[in-house]
Backbone as a ProteinNet text record, in pm:
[ID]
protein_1_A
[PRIMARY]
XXXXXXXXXXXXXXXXXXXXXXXXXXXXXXXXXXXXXXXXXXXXXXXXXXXXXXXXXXXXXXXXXXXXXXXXXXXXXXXXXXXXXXXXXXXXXXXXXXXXXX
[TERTIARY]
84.1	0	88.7	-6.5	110.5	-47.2	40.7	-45.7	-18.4	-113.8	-66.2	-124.7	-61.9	-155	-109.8	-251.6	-231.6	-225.5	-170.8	-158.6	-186.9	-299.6	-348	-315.1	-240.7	-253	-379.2	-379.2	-482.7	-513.7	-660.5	-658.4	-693.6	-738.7	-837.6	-938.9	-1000.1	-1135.2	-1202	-1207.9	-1213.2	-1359.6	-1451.1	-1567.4	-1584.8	-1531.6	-1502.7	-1453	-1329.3	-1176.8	-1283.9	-1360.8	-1390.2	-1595.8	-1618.8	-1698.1	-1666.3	-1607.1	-1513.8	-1480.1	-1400.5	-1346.8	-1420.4	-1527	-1660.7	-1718.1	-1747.9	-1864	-1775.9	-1598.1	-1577.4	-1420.2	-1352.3	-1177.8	-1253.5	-1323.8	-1344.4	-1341.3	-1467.4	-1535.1	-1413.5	-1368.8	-1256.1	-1181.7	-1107.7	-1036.8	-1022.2	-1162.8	-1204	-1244.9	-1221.7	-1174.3	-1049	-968.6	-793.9	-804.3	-837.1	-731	-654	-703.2	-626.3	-662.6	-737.8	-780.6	-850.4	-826.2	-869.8	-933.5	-905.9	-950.5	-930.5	-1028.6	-1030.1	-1067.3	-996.1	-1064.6	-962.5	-1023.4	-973.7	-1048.8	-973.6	-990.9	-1105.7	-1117	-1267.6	-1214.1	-1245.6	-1189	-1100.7	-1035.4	-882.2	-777.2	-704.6	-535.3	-463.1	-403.9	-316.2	-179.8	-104.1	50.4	106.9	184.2	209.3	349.6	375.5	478.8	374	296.8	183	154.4	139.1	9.5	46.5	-49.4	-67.3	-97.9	17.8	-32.5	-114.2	-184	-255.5	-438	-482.2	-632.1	-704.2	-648.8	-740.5	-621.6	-625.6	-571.6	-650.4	-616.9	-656.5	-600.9	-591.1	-552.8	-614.7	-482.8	-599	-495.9	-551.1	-479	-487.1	-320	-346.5	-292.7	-271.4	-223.6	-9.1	48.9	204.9	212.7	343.3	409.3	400.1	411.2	396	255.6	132.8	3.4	-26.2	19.8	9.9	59.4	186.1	271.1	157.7	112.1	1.4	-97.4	-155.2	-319.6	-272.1	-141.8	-108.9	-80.4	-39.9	-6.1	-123	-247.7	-352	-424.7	-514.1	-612.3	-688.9	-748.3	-831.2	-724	-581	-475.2	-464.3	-434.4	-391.8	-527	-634.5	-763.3	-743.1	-727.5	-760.8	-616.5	-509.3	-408.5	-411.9	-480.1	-512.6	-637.1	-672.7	-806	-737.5	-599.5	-582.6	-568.8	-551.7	-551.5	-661.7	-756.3	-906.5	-937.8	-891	-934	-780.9	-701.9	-612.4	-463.3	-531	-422	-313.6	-355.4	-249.9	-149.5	-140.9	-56.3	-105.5	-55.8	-59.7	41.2	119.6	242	151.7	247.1	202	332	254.8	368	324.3	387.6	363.2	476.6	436.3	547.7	423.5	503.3	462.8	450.7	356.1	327.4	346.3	358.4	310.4	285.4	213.4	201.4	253.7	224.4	365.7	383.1
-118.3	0	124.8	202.2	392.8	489.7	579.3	684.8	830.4	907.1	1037.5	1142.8	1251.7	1295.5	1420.2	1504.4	1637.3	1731.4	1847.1	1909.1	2051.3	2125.7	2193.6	2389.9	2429.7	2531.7	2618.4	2691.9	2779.3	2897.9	2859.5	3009.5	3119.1	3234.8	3303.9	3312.2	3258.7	3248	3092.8	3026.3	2879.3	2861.8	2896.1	2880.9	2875.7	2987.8	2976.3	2813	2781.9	2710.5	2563.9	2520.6	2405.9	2437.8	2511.7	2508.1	2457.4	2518.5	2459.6	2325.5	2303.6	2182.9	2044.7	2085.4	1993.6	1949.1	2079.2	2075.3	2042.8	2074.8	2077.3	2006.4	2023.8	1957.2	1802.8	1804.1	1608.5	1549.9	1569.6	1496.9	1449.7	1587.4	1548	1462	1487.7	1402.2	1248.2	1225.9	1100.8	1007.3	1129.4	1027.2	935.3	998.5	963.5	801.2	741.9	622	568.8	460.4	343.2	367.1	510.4	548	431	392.2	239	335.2	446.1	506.4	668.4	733	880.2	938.6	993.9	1031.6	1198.1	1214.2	1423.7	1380.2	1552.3	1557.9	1643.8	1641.8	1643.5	1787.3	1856.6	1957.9	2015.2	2118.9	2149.9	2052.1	2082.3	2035.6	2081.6	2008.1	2010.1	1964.5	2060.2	1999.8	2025.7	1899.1	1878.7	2081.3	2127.9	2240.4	2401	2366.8	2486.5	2519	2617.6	2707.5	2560.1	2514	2450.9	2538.8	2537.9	2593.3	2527	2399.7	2335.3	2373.8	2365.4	2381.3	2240	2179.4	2042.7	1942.5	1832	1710.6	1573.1	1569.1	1449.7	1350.4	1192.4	1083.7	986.9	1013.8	898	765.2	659	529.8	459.9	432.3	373.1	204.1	129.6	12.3	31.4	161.3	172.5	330.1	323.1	464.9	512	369.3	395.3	434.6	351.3	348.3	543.6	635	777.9	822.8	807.3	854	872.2	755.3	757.2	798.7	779.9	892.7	1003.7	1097.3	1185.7	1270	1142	1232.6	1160.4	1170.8	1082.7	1234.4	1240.9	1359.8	1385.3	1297.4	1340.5	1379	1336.1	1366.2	1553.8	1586.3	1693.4	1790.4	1783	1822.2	1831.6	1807.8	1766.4	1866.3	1869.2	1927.2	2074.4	2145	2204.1	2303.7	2251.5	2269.8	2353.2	2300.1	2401.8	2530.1	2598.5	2704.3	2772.3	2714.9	2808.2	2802.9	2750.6	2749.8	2701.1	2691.3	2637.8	2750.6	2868.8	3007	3008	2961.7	2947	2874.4	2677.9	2651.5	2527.5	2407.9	2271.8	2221.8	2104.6	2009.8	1883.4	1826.5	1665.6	1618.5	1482.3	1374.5	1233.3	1145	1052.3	935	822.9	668.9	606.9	421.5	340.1	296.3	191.1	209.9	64.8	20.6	-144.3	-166.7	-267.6	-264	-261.1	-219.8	-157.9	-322
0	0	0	-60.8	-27.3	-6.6	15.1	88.4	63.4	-29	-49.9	44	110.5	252.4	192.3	209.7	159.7	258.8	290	421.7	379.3	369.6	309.3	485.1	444.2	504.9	542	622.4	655.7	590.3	538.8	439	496.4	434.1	509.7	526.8	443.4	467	486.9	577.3	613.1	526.8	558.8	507.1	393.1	302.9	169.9	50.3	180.4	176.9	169.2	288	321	200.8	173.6	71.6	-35.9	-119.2	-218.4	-268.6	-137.7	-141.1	-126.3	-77	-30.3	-142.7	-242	-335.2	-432.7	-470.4	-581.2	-583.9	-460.8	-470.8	-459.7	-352.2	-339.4	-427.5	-473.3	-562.3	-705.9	-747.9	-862.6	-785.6	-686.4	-563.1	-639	-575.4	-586.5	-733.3	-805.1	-950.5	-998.5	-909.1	-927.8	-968.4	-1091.6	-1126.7	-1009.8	-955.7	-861.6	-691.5	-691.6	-572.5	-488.2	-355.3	-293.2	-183	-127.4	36.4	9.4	68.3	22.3	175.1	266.4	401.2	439.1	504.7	542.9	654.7	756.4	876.4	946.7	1021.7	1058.8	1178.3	1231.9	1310.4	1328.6	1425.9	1415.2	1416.3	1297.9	1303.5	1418.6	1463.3	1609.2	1537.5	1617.2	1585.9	1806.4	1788.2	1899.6	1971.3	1838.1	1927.1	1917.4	1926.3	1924.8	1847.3	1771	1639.8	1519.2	1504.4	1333.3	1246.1	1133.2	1023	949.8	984	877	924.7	796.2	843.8	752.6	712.9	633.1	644.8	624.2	614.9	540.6	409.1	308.2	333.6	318.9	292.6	236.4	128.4	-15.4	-17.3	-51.5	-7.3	-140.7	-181.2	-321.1	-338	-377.1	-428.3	-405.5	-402.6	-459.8	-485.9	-470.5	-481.2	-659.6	-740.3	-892.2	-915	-807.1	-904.5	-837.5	-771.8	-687.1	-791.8	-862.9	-940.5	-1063.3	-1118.4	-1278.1	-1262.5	-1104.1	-1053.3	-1115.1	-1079.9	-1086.1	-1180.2	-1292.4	-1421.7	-1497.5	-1489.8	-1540.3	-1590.6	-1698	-1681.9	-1582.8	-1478.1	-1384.3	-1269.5	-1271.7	-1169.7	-1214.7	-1317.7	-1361.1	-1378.4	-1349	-1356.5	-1243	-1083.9	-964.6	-915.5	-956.4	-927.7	-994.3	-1109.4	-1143.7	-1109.9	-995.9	-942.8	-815.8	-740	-620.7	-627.4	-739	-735	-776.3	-750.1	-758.1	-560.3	-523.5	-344.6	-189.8	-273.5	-179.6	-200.6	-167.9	-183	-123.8	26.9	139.4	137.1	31.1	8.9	58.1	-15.9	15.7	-35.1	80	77.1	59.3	-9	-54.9	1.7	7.7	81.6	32.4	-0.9	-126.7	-72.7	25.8	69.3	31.7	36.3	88.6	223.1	249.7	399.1	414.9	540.5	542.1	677.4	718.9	886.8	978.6	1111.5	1184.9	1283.3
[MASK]
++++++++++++++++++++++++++++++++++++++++++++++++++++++++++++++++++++++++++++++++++++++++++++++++++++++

């Protein structure tokens, strides 16, 4: 398994930010070619050394680090990545391993 986790900064306007993304980042989201698990975070982001800069947290769960790689350069990958800059101003880090049980 691999795991791409999106770490979406705090915008200014949250309401706006989590509208958006509800009605219009998901859904493309969830077209991604090889996509197996699609889940985000539900209340404030906490970081254990005080202020989080994050205000959303995605985790989409794929088959491999290759099948993240071809979501990615897929048309619905590049449609979906093309899409943050209509609502995600503040800035989003991607992070892209394989995982295996601990």
């Amino acid at each position: 398994m691999a795991q791409l986790v999106a770490l979406y900064k705090k915008p200014t306007d949250t309401k706006a930010f989590d509208d958006y993304y509800v009605s219009t980042h998901a859904p493309l989201a969830k077209t991604l070619p090889g996509l197996r698990k699609y889940e985000v975070s539900t209340g404030p982001v906490e970081v254990a050394s005080g202020d989080s800069p994050y205000h959303l947290v995605a985790l989409l769960d794929f088959d491999s680090l290759d099948a993240i790689q071809s979501a990615l350069g897929s048309p619905e990958g590049q449609k979906t990545a093309g899409d943050l800059a209509n609502f995600a101003q503040a800035g989003v880090d991607l992070l892209m391993f394989d995982t295996k049980p601990a």
